[in-house]
C-alpha positions as CSV (number, residue, x, y, z in Angstrom):
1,X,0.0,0.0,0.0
2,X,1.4,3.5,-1.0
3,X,1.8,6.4,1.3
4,X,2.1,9.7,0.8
5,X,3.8,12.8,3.1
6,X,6.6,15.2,3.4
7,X,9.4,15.7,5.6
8,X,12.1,18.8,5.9
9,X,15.5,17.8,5.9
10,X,18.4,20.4,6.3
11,X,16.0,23.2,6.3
12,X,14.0,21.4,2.2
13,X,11.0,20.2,1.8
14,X,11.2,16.2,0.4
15,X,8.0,14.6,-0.4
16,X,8.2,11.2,0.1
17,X,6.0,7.8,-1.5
18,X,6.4,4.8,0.7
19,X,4.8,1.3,0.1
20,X,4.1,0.1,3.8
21,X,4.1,-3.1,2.8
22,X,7.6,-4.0,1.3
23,X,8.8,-4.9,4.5
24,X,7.6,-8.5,3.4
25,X,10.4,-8.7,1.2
26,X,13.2,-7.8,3.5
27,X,14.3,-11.4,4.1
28,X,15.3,-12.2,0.6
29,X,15.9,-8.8,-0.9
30,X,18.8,-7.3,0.3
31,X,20.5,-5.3,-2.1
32,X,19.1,-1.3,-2.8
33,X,18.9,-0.1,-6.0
34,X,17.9,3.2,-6.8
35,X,17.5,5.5,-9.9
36,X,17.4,8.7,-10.0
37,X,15.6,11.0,-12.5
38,X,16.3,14.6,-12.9
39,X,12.7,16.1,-12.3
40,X,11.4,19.4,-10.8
41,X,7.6,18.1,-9.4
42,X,7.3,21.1,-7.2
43,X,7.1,23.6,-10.4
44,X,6.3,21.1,-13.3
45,X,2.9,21.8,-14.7
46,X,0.3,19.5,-14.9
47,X,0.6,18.2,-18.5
48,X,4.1,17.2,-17.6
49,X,3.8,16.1,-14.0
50,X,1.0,13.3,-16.0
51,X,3.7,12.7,-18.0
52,X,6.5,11.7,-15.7
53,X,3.9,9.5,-13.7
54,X,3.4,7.3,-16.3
55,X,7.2,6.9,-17.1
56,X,7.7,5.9,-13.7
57,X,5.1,3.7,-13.4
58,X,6.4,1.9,-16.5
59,X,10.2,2.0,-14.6
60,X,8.1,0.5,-11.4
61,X,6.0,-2.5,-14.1
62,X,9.3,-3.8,-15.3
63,X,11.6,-3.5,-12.4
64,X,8.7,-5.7,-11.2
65,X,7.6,-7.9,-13.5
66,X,10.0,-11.2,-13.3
67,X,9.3,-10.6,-9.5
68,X,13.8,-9.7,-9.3
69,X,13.0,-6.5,-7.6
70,X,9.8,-4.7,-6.0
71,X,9.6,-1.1,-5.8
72,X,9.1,0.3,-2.4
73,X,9.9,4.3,-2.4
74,X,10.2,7.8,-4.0
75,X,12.0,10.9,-2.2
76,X,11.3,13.5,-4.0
77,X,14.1,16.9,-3.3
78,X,16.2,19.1,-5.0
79,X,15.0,18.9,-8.4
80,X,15.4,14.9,-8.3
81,X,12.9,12.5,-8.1
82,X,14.9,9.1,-6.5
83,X,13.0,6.0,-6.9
84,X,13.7,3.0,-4.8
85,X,13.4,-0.8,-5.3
86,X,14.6,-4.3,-3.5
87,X,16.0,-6.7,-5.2
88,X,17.1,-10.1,-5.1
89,X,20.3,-9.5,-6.4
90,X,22.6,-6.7,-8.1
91,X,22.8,-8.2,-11.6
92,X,20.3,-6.9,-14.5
93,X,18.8,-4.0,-12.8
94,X,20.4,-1.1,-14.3
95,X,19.9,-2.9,-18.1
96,X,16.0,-2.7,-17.2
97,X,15.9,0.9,-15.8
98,X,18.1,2.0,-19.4
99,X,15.4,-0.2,-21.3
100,X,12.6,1.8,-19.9
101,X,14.1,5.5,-19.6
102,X,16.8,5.7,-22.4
103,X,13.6,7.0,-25.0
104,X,13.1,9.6,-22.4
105,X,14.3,13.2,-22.1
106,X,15.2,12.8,-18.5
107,X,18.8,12.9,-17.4
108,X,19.1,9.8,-15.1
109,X,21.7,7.9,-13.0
110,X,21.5,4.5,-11.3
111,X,23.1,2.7,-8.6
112,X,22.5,-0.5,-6.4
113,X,24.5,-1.3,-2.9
114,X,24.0,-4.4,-0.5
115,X,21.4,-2.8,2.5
116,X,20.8,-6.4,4.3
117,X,19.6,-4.6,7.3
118,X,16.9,-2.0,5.3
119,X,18.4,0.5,7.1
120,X,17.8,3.0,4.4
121,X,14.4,2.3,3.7
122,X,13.8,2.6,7.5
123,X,15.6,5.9,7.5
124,X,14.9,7.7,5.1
125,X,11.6,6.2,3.0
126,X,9.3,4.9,6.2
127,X,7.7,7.3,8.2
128,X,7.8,8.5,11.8
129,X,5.0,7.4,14.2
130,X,4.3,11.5,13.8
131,X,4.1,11.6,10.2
132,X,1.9,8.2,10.3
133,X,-0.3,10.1,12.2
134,X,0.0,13.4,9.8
135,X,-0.5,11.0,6.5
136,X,-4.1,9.7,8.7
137,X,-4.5,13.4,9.2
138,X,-4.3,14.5,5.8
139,X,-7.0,12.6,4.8
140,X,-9.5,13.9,7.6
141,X,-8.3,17.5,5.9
142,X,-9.3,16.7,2.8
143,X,-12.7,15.2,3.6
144,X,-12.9,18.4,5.7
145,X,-12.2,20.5,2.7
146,X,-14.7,18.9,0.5
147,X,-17.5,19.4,3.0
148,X,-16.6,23.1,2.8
149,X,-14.5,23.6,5.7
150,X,-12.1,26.8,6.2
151,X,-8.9,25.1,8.0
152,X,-7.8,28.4,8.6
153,X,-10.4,28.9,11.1
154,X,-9.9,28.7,15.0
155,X,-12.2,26.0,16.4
156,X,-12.5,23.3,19.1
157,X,-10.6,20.3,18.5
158,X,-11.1,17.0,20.0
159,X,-7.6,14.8,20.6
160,X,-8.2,11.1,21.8
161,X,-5.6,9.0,23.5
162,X,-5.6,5.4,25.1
163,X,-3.0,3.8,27.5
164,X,-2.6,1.1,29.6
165,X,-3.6,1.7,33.3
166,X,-5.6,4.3,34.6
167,X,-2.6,5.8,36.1
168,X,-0.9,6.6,33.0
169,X,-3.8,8.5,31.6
170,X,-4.3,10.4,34.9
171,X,-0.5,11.4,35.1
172,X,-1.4,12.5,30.9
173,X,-4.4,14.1,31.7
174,X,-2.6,16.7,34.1
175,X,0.6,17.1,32.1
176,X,-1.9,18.2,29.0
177,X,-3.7,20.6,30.6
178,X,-0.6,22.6,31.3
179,X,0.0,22.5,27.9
180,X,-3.3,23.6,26.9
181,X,-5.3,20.4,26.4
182,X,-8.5,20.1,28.4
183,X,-10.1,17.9,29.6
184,X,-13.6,16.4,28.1
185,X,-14.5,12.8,28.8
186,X,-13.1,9.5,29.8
187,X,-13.3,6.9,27.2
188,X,-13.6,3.5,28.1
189,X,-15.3,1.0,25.8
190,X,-14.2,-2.0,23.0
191,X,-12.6,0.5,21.2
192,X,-10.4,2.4,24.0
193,X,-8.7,0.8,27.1
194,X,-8.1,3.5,29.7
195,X,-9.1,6.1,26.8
196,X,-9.5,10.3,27.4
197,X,-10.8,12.8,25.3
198,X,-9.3,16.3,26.0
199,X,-10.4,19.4,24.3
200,X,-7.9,22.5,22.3
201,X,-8.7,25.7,20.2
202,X,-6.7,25.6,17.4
203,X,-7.2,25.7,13.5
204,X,-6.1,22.8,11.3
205,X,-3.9,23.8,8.8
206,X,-0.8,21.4,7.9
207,X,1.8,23.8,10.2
208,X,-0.5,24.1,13.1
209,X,-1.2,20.2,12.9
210,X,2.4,19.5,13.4
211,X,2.7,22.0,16.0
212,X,-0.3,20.8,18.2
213,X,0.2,17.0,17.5
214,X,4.1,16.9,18.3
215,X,3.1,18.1,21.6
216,X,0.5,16.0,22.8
217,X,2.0,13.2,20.8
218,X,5.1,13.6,23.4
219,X,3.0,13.9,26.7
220,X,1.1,10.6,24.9
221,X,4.5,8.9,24.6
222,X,5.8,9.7,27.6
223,X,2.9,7.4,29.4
224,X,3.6,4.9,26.8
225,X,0.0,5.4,25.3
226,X,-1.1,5.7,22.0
227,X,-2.7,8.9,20.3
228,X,-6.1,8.3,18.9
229,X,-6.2,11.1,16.2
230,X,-8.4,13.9,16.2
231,X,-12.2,15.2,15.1
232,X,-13.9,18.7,14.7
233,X,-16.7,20.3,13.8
234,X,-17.0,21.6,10.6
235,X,-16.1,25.5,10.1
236,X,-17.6,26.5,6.8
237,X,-16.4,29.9,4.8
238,X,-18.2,33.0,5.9
């Protein structure tokens, strides 16, 4: 399954494409091959952006095909679009990629190294428990937005959390309100152990998102709970 989200490093934007599920190769892939392809996605327009998707989905068929490698990234920065794959072994893979991109006008450069411990993929292609939960909230955004909501605008926002004992959610429960977080309701049913609603004004644009969710995602993870995501009202334009 393909994911989505973006990440600053050194101060730049990357956008990143991760398939959560390539993990289930990791035992008899080991070697990293990447290719990179000299591409400006932030400022293409749409005719080319089409474009370059369907090259790359025809780099990702035939890397794929004979079942040698699987594709399971794209980091997107400075102007390059890297794609990533697994593979079986180091033999062959380049000869595919030049099959598929030599017709192209895209300046490109491969190169495959041994990663038997996926540490790169873990690095710098899967996300943070953070941006898991900002690639969940995107998609509440944009249901938001299609229903007409202005993110812009202040509101009441409810964050949910679960943990283990009752203790660990009290000790939460008073380290959140000094941050801001109030309380609304316990939570306990089938679908939260030890769960807690609390309650913060805040709009829900991308930058306030990260702001509000890194903190009570700490405070969460300092109790060794888990953060439940988020819901709102909807604020419609005036």
């Amino acid at each position: 399954m393909r994911e989505v989200f973006n990440r600053v490093e050194d101060e730049e934007l990357v956008k990143i494409e991760v398939d959560l599920s390539a993990k289930d190769y990791e035992e008899t892939h080991s070697w990293l091959f990447s290719v990179f392809i000299k591409y400006d996605a932030f400022e293409d327009t749409d005719e080319k952006m089409a474009e370059f998707f369907e090259l790359k989905e025809s780099l990702i068929i035939a890397m794929e095909y004979k079942g040698i490698s699987y594709y399971i990234g794209n980091r997107i920065v400075d102007n390059w679009s890297e794609l990533y794959f697994c593979a079986e072994d180091s033999k062959g893979l380049e000869s595919i990629a030049n099959d598929i991109l030599k017709s192209s006008t895209y300046v490109f450069e491969c190169n495959v190294v041994k990663d038997a411990k996926w540490e790169f993929y873990d690095f710098n292609i899967f996300p943070t428990d953070i941006e898991i939960v900002m690639m969940q909230s995107y998609k509440i955004m944009t249901l938001l937005e299609e229903e007409g909501d202005n993110l812009s605008t202040c509101r009441e926002v409810e964050h949910y959390a679960s943990f283990e004992t009752a203790s660990q959610k009290d000790r939460f429960v008073a380290n959140a309100a000094e941050a801001g977080f109030i309380f609304k309701d316990d939570l306990d049913d089938e679908d939260f152990d030890n769960g807690v609603a609390l309650v913060k004004e805040h709009n829900i644009t991308e930058e306030e998102l990260i702001h509000v969710v890194s903190d009570i995602f700490a405070l969460i993870e300092a109790e060794r709970g888990e953060y439940e995501l988020w819901s709102t009202i909807i604020q419609e334009e005036d």
